[in-house]
VOGU-3710 file (C-alpha; in Angstrom, 3 decimals, decimal comma):
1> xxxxxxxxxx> 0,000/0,000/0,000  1,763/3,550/-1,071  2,974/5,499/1,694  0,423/9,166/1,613  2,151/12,525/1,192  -0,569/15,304/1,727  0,562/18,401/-0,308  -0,790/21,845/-0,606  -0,640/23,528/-3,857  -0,700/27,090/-3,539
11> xxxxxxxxxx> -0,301/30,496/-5,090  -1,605/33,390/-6,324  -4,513/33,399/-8,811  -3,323/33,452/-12,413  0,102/31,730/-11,807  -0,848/28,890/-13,672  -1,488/26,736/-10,532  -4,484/25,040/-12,569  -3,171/24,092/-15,233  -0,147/22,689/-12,906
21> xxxxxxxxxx> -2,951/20,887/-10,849  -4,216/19,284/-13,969  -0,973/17,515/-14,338  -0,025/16,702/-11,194  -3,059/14,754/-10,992  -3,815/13,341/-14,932  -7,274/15,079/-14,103  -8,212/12,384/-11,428  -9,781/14,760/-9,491  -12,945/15,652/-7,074
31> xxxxxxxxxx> -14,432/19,311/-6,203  -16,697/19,670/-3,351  -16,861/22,298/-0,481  -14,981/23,030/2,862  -17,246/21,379/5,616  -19,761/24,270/6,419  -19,385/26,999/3,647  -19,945/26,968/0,449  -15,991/27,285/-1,182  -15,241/24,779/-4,001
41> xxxxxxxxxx> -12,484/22,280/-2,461  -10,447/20,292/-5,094  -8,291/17,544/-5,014  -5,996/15,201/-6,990  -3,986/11,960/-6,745  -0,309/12,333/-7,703  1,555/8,504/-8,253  4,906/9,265/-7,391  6,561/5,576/-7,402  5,550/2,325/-6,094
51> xxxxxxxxxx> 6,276/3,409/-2,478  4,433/7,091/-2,425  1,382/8,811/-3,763  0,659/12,369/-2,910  -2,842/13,447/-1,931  -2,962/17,455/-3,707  -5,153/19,912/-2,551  -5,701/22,669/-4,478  -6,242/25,501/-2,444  -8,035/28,769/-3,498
61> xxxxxxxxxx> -6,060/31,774/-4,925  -4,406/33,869/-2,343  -1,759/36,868/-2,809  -1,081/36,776/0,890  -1,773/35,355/4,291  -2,996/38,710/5,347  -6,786/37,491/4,452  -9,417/39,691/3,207  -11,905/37,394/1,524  -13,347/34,095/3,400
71> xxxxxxxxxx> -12,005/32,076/0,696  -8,240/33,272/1,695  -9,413/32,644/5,535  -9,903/28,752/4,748  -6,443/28,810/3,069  -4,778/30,369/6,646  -7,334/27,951/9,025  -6,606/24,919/7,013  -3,039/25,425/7,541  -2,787/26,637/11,194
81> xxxxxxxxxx> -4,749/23,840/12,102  -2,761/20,499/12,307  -5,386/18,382/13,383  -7,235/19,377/10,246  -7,452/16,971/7,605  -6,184/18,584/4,888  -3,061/19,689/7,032  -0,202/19,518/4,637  3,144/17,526/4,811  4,614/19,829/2,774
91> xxxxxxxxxx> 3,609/23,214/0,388  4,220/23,918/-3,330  4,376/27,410/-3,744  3,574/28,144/-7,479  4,754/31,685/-8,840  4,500/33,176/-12,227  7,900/33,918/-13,994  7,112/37,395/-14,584  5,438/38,795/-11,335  7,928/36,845/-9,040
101> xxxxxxxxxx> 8,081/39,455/-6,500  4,576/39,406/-5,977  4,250/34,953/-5,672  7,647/35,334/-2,904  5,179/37,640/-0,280  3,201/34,378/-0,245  5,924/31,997/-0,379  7,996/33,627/2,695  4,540/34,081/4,845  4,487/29,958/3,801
111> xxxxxxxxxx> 8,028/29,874/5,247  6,529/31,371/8,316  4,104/28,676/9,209  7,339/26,304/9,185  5,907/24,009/6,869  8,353/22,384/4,042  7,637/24,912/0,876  8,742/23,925/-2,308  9,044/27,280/-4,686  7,725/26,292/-8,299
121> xxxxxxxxxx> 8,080/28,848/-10,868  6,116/28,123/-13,765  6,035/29,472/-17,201  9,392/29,453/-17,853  9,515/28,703/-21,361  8,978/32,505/-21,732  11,902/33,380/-19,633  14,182/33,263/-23,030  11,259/35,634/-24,584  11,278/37,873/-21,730
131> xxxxxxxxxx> 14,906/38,374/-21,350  14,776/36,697/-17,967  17,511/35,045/-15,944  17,518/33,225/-12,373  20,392/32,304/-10,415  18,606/29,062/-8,843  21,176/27,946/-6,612  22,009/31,105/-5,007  17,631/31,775/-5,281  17,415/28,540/-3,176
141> xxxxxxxxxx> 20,371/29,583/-0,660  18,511/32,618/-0,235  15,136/31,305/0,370  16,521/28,067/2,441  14,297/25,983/0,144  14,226/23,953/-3,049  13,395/26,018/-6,400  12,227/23,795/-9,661  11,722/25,697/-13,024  8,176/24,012/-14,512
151> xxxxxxxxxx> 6,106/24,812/-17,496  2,683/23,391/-17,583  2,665/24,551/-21,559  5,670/21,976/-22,635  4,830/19,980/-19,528  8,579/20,387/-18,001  9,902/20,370/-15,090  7,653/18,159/-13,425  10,110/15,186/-12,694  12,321/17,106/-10,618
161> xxxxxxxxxx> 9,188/18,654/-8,672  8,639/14,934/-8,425  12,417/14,102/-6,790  12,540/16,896/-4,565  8,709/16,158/-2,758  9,590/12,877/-1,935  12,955/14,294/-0,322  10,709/16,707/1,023  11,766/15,929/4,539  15,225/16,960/3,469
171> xxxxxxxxxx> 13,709/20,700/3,132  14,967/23,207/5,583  11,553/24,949/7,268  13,485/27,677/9,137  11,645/30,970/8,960  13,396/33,825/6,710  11,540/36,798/7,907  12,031/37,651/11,830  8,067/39,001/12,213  9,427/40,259/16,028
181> xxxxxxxxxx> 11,283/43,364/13,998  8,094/45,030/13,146  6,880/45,680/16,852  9,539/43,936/19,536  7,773/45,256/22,721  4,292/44,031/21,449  6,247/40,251/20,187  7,948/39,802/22,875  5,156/40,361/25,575  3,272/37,830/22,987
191> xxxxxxxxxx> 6,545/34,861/23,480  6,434/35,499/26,965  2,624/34,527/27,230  2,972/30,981/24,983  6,955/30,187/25,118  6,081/26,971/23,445  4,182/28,549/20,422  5,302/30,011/17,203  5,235/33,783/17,055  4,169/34,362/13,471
201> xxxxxxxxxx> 1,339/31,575/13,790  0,053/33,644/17,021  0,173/36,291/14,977  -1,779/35,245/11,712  -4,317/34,136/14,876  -4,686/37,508/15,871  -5,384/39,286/12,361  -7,936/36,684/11,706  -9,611/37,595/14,300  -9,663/40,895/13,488
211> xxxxxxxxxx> -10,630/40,311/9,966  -13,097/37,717/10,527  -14,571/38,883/14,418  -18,214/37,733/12,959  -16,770/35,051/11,095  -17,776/31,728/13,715  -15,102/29,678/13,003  -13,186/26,553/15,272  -10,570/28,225/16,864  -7,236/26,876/16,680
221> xxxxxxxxxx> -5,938/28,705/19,855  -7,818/31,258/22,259  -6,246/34,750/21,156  -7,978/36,624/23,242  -5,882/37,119/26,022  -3,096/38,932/24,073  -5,426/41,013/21,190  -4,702/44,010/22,923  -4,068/46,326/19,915  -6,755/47,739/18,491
231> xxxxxxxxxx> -7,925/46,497/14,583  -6,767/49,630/13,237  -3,152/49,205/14,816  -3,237/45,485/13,898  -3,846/46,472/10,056  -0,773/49,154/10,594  1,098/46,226/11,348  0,222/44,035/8,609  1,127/47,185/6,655  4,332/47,266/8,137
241> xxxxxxxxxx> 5,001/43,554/7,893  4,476/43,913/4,092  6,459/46,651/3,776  9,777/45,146/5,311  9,040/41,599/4,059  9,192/43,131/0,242  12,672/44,999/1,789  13,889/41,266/1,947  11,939/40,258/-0,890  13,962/43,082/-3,247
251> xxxxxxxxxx> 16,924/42,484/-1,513  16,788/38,614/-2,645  15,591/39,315/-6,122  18,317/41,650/-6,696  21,348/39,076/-5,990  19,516/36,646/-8,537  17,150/38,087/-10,517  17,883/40,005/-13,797  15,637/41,263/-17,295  17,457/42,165/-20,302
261> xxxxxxxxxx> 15,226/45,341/-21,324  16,699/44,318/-25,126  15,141/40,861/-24,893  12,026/41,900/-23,119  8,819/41,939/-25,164  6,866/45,170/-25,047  3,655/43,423/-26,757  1,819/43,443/-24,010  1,836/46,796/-23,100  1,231/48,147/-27,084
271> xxxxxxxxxx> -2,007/45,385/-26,554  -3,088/47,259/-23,349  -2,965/50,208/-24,844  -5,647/49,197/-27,174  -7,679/46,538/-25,697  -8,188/49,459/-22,249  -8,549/52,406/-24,385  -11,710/54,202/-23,344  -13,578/53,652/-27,123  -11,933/51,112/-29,058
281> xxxxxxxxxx> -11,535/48,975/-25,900  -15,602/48,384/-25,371  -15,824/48,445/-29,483  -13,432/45,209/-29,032  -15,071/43,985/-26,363  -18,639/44,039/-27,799  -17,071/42,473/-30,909  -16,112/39,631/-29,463  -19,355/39,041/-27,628  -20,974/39,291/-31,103
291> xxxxxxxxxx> -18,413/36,352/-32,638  -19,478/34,374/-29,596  -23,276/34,129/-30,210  -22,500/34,045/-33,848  -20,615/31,485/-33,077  -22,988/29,516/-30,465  -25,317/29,370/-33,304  -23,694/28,401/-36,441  -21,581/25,667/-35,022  -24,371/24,416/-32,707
301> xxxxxxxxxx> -26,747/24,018/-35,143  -25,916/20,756/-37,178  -25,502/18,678/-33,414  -28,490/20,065/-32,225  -30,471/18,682/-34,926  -29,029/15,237/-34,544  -29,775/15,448/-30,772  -32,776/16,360/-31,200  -33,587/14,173/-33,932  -32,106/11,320/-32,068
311> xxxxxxxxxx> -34,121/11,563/-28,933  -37,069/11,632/-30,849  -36,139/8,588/-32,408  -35,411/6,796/-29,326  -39,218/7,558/-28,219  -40,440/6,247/-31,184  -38,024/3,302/-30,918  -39,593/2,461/-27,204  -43,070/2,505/-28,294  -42,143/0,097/-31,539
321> xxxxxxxxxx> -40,682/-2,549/-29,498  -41,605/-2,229/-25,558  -44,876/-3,590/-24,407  -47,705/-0,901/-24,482  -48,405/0,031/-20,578  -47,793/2,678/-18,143  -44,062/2,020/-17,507  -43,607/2,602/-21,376  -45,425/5,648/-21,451  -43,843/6,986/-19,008
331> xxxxxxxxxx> -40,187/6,357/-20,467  -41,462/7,411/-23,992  -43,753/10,434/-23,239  -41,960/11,520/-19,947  -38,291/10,760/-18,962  -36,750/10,718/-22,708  -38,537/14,034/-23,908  -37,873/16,043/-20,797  -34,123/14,804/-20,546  -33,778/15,737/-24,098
341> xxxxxxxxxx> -35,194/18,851/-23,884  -31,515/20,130/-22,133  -29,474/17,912/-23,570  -30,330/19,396/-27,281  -28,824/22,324/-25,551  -25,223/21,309/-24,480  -23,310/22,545/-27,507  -24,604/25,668/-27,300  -23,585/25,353/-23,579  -20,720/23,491/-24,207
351> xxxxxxxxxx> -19,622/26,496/-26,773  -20,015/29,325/-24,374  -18,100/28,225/-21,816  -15,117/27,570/-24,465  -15,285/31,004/-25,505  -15,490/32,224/-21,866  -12,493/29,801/-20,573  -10,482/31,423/-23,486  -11,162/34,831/-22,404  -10,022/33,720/-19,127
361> xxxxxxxxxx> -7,444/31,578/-19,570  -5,660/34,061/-22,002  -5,431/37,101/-19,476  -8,392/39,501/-21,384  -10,993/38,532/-18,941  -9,162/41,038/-16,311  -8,731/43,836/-19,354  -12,317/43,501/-18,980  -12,976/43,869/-15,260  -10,720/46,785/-15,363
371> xxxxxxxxxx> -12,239/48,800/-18,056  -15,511/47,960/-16,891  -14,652/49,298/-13,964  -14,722/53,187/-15,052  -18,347/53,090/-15,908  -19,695/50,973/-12,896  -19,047/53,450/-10,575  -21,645/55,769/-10,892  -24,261/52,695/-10,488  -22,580/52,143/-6,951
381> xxxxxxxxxx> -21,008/49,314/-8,333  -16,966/48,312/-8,375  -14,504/46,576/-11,046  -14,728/43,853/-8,589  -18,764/43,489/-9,417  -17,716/42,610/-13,110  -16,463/39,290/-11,876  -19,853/37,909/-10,224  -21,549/39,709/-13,349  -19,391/37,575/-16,029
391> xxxxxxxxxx> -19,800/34,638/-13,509  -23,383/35,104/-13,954  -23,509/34,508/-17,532  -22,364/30,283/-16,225  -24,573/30,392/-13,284  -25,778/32,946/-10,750  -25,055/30,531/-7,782  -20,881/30,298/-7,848  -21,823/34,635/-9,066  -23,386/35,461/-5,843
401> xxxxxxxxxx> -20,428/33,693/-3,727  -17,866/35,672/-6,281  -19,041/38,738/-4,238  -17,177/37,599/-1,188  -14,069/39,144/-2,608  -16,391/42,973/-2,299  -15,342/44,187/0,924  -17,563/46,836/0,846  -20,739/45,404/1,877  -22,851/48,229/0,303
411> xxxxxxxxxx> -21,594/47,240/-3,298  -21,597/43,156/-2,492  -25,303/43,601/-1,602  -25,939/45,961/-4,478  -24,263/43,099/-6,905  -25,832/39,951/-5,035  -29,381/41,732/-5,988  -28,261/42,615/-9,169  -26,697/39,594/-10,333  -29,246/37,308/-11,450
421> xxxxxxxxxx> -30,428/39,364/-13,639  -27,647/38,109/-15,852  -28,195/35,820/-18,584  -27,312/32,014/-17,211  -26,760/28,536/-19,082  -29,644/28,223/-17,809  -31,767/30,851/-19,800  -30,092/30,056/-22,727  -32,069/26,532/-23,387  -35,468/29,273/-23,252
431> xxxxxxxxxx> -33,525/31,550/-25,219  -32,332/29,236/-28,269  -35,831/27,299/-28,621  -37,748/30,784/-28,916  -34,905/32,164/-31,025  -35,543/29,506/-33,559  -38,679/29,445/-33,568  -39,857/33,185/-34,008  -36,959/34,740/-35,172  -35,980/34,391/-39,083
441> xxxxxxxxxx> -32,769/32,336/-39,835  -31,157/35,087/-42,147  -28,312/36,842/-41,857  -27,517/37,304/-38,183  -30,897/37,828/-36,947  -30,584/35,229/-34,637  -27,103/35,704/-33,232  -28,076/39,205/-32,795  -31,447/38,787/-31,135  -29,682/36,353/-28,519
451> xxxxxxxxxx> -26,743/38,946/-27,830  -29,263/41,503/-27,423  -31,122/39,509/-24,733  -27,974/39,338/-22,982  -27,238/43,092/-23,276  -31,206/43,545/-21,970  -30,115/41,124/-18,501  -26,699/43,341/-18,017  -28,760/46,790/-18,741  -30,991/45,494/-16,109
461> xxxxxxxxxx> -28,292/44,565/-13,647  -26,981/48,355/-13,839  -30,374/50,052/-13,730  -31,006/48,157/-10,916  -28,197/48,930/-9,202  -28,397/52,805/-9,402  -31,388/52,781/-8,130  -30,147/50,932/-5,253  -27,036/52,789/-5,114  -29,533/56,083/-4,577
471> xxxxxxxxxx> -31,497/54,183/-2,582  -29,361/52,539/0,177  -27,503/54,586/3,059  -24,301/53,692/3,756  -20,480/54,575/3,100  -20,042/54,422/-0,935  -16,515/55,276/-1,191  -14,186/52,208/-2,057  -11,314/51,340/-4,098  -10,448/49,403/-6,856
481> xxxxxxxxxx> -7,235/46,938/-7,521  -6,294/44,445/-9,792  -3,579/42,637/-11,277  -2,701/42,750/-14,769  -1,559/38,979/-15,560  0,905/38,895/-18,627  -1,122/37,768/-22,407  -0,555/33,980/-22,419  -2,124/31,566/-25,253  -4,653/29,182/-23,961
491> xxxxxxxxxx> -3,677/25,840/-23,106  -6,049/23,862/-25,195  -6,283/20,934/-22,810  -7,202/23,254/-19,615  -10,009/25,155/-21,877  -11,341/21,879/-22,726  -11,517/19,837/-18,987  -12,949/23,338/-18,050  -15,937/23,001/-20,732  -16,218/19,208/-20,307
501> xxxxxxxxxx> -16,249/19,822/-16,169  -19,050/22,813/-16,459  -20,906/21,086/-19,349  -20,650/17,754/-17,303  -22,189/19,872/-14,205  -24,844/21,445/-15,954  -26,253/18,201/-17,244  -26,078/16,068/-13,677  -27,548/18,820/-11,900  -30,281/19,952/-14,213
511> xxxxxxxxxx> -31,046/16,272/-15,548  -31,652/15,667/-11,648  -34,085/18,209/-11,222  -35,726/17,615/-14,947  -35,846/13,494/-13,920  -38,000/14,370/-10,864  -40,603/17,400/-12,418  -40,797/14,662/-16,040  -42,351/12,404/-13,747  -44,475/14,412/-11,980
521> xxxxxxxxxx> -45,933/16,285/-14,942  -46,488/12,510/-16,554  -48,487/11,506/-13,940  -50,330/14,731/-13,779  -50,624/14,552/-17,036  -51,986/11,051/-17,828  -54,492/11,327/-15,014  -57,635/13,455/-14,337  -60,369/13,958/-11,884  -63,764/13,386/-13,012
531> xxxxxxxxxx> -65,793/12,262/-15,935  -64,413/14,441/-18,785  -61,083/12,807/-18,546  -62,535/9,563/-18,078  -64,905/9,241/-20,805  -62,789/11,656/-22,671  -62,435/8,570/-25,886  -66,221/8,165/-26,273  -67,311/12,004/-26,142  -65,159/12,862/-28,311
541> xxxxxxxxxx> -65,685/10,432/-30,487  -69,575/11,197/-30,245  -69,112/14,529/-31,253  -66,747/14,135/-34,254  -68,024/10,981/-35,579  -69,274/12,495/-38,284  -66,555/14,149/-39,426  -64,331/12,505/-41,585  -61,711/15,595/-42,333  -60,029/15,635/-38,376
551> xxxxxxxxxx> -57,540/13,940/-36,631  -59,967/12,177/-34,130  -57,116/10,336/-32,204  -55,140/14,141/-31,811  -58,586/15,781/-30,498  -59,026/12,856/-27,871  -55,674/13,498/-26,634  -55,705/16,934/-26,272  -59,179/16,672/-24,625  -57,734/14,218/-22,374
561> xxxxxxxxxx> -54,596/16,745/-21,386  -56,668/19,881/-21,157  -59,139/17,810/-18,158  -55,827/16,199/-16,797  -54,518/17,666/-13,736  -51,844/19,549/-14,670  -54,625/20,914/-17,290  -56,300/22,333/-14,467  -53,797/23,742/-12,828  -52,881/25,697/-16,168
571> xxxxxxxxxx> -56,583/26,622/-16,721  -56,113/28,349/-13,235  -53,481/30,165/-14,133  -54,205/31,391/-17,802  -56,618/34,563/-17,239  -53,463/35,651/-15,339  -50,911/34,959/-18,246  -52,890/35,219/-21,011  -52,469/39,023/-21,356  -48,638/38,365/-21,764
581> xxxxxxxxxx> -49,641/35,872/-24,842  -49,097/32,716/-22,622  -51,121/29,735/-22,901  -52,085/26,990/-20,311  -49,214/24,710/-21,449  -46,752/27,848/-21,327  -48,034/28,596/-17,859  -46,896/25,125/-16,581  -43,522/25,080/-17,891  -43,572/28,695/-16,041
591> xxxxxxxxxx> -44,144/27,395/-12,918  -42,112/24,324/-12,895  -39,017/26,173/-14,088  -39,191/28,036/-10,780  -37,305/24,851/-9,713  -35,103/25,301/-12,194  -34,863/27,689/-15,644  -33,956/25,177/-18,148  -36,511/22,932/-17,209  -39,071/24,929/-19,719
601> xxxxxxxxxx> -38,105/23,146/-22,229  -38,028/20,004/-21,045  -41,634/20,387/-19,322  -42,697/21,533/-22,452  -41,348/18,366/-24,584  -43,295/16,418/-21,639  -46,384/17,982/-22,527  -46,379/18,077/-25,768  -45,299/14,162/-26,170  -47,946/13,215/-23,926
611> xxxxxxxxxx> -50,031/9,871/-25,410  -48,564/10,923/-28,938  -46,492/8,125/-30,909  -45,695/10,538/-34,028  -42,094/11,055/-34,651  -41,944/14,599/-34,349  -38,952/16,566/-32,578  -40,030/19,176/-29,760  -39,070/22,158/-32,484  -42,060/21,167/-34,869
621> xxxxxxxxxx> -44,487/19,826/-31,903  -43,945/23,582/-30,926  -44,132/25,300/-34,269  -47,412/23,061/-35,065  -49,055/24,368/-31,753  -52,317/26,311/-32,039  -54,849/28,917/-30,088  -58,255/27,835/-29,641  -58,743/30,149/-32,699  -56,583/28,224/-35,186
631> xxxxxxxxxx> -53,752/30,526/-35,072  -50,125/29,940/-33,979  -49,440/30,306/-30,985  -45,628/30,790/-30,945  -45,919/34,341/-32,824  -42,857/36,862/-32,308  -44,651/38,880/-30,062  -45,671/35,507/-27,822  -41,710/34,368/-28,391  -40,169/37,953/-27,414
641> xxxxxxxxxx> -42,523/38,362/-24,601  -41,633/34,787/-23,284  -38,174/35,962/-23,442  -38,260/38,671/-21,810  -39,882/37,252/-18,726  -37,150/34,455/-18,441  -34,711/37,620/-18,992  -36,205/39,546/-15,723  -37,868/37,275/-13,674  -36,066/35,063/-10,586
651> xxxxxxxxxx> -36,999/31,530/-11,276  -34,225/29,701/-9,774  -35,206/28,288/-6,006  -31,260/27,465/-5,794  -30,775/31,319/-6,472  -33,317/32,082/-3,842  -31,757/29,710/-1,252  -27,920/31,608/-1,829  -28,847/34,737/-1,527  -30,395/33,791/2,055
661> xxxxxxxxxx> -26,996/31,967/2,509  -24,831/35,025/2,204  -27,029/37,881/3,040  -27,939/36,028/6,398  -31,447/37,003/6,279  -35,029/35,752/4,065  -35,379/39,610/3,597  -33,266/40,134/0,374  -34,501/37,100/-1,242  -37,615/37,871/-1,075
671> xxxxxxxxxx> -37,870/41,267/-1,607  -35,312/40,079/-4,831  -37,738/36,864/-5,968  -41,048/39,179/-5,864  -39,694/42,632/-7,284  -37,903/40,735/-10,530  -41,465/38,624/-10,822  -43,430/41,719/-10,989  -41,211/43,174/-13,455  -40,904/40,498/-15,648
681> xxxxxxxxxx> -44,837/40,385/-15,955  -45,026/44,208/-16,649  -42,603/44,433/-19,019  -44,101/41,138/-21,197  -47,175/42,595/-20,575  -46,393/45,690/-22,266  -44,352/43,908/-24,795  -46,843/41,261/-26,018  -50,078/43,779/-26,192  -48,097/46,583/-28,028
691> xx> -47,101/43,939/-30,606  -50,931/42,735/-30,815
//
């Protein structure tokens, strides 16, 4: 049985650590949470030899040990806390190749904790490129550690990573920063309370404290006999401490550490120049959004038809060779139709997220967040609010815990409200169905109508937040930093396990959610009070027995579906949705998609293949459906009304249940759930009878 090394990969965000991650552990992998709160938790198995196999974790991004977020204050519990079962045998410290100063504040605060740190610098197949040179032996004498050179692009490096953890005992952990020198009176009163504790680890104690006083968290040690200073002085010292530990930092850096301006590229900055300029930047931006939902469509389209095509197939193919009865029925008319109804969807899904992994992955998403920043300000939001807002367009549940990293808690309320009014994955099953079938397939009609949408979600987002930012009292002063990461190409094989791992998510959590409602609405649907859905065959047949010209086994059916239960429960509702252009059938998808968003179409594809054998796909079932008039009912004012209401309203219970989560009270979700309800319905109101 191999001998267990537990390692901590950590570092800074957009170091690479990822992609390093990915090949540490060949992508055998699990994400959950940190018992208790809600922050993703990843790790990997790493086969060293026969005799050892390291267990990785793969903490969150963190510039320093000096916390500010609650994601950085799992980092700093996890490893103060030996009894904790991700304690670490030993740390790998990964640092970018070009912002090395900023990766070593991390790495000597790592140092601190007296834990074996291994520093990995990755990326250094642009170190010739750059002009860069490192002295690694005299690097490692100066840090008292081991130093390996990796790049996660050619995939080198990573044998000698290998070699030194499993010498990892071999690793001096002797502290290089004295923390004392920044206050002595104040450390050495602190020794002379716990002689048997480490100073700095008493110390990171006390700032969390500070940081985190409503934060209820295990406590590693009772600090409360020695937090005399107040949290003002505390954050002077943390000030301080960063000051002096950069002093060492330069001092280091300096002795092996050297750029050839010559050899050093100056593409990046000629790019910034253009991609943040205060016009052409957004004209660039909005560009590229437009190539994505160009692109969503016209390379979506041909494997969305053979989905969609196939499922309806596969119904078919049950009724033609499974005995008749309810169990078939309920596989053919229920479970297949409803399932398929999201799964037409993934390449369009799958699509996005490969566009917005690119984005990421290549350094522009940050371009973003920083010019965005100039114009969010006046709607009391913050660059930082950009993140949950582009988070929103995967899901609004990971958005809303984005806003952690607000500290103002004006703004991370403001964005938590504002946020789902962003266009999800989720919407975009609603989206693409109406899309096709009211809006023309010419030029890019389409493309542009589904951008739009999008652009109507984040015009919403910032309306709402002025008037919350005019609304709410409070301090609304706050500043914005960020780090520019260097332009890097896309490592095809991260984008990719990041689309396969959100795709993959998407499916296993909505399918769950469309299993259960494709049930329910089957059973509601195939069974009726009373005599009108009982003797539904023979009045029916009664009354059109006459007439040769109609489809008598189509009018039974829909006779039968309209007296069903769920048909009552949609009559109730209609006199209340028909002024928006809805139907009964529209108004039950409506309602169970409160569970969920993209489970319209798939209650929809229930309905409609209800006790009907004909090989149709859910496309022309919809297209074919009429008013009691005789005219269609999916018009374009019906289909941009229906879109519209998905584009304002809250229907997303997991949504609901988050916000409660991290605003700590029912009151925001509420008043959030009711308010975006109302004006979804006045807005398709308005929308559907001005286009009457």
């Amino acid at each position: 049985m191999p001998q267990k090394i537990k390692v901590a990969l950590l570092g800074s965000p957009n170091t690479g650590k990822t992609s390093v991650f990915n090949i540490l552990t060949k992508l055998n992998q699990k994400v959950g949470n940190y018992p208790g709160i809600t922050v993703e938790k990843k790790e990997g198995t790493w086969i060293l030899n026969r005799q050892f196999k390291a267990k990785v974790f793969d903490f969150p991004g963190c510039y320093s040990l000096n916390a500010n977020s609650i994601d950085e204050s799992i980092v700093i519990e996890t490893l103060l806390n030996k009894n904790d079962p991700d304690h670490p045998d030993v740390a790998i410290v990964v640092a970018d190749v070009e912002n090395l100063k900023r990766s070593l504040l991390f790495f000597t605060q790592i140092k601190g904790l007296k834990i074996p740190a291994i520093l990995a610098i990755n990326m250094a197949d642009r170190m010739k490129k750059k002009g860069i040179e490192i002295d690694l032996d005299r690097l490692e004498k100066e840090l008292n550690t081991k130093v390996v050179l990796l790049s996660a692009r050619r995939n080198t490096g990573f044998d000698q990573l290998k070699q030194v953890l499993l010498n990892h005992q071999q690793i001096p952990n002797k502290e290089i920063f004295d923390i004392s020198k920044i206050d002595s009176n104040y450390f050495s009163n602190l020794k002379k309370l716990f002689p048997k504790e480490s100073i700095y680890r008493l110390w990171l104690l006390i700032t969390q404290e500070a940081n985190f006083t409503k934060l209820k968290r295990k406590r590693v040690t009772d600090t409360s006999d020695f937090q005399t200073l107040s949290t003002a002085s505390l954050k002077k010292l943390q000030q301080k401490e960063t000051i002096q530990r950069y002093v060492l930092i330069n001092q280091v850096l300096k002795k092996t550490f050297t750029v050839n301006p010559l050899k050093a590229s100056s593409f990046g900055a000629t790019l910034d120049r253009i991609l943040l300029h205060k016009v052409f930047g957004y004209i660039i931006f909005f560009g590229i959004l437009m190539l994505i939902f160009e692109s969503i469509y016209d390379f979506s389209s041909i494997p969305m038809d053979f989905i969609d095509e196939s499922f309806s197939q596969l119904s078919h193919w049950i009724y033609s060779h499974l005995p008749s009865g309810n169990l078939t029925n309920l596989v053919a008319e229920g479970l297949i139709p409803g399932i398929g109804g999201v799964v037409i969807f993934v390449p369009q899904i799958a699509i996005l997220y490969f566009f917005l992994a690119l984005l990421e992955e290549s350094g522009y998403m940050s371009r973003v967040i920083f010019l965005m920043d100039r114009g969010l300000r006046k709607f009391g939001l913050s660059g930082k609010s950009v993140i949950p807002l582009v988070s929103g367009t995967a899901c609004a549940i990971p958005a809303v815990m984005a806003t952690r990293n607000i500290e103002n808690w004006r703004e991370r309320l403001i964005t938590i409200l504002v946020t789902p009014f962003t266009t999800c994955a989720a919407r975009l099953p609603v989206y693409a169905i109406l899309i096709a079938l009211v809006i023309p397939d010419k030029g890019s009609y389409q493309s542009l109508t589904l951008m739009g949408l999008y652009l109507v979600g984040f015009g919403a987002a910032l309306f709402t937040a002025w008037v919350l930012h005019k609304s709410f009292v409070g301090d609304k002063k706050s500043f914005f930093v960020i780090e520019m990461p260097s332009y890097k190409m896309p490592l095809l094989k991260d984008v990719l396990y990041t689309v396969w791992e959100k795709t993959r998510t998407f499916i296993v959590e909505a399918g769950k959610i469309i299993l259960a409602i494709s049930i329910i609405l089957w059973v509601l649907a195939t069974n009726g009070p009373g005599q009108n859905f009982k003797l539904a065959e023979e009045m029916i047949t009664n009354q059109y027995s006459s007439d040769q010209t109609i489809d008598l086994e189509a009018h039974i059916q829909a006779y039968k579906l309209e007296n069903s239960y769920i048909g009552l429960i949609g009559r109730s509702i209609e006199p209340a949705i028909a002024p928006l252009g809805f139907d009964w059938k529209i108004g039950i998808a409506l309602l169970s998609s409160f569970a969920a968003r993209e489970v319209f179409v798939g209650t929809l594809a229930t309905i409609y293949s209800v006790d009907s054998e004909k090989q149709e796909t859910i496309k022309i079932k919809m297209t074919n459906e009429k008013r009691a008039d005789g005219t269609p009912l999916f018009t374009l004012a019906t289909g941009l009304s229906l879109m519209l209401f998905y584009a304002f309203a809250l229907q997303c219970m997991s949504t609901v249940a988050i916000v409660k989560k991290e605003t700590k009270t029912w009151k925001w979700p509420i008043i959030q759930l009711f308010s975006m309800t109302f004006l979804a319905y006045v807005i398709s109101l308005s929308v559907f009878q001005l286009m009457q």
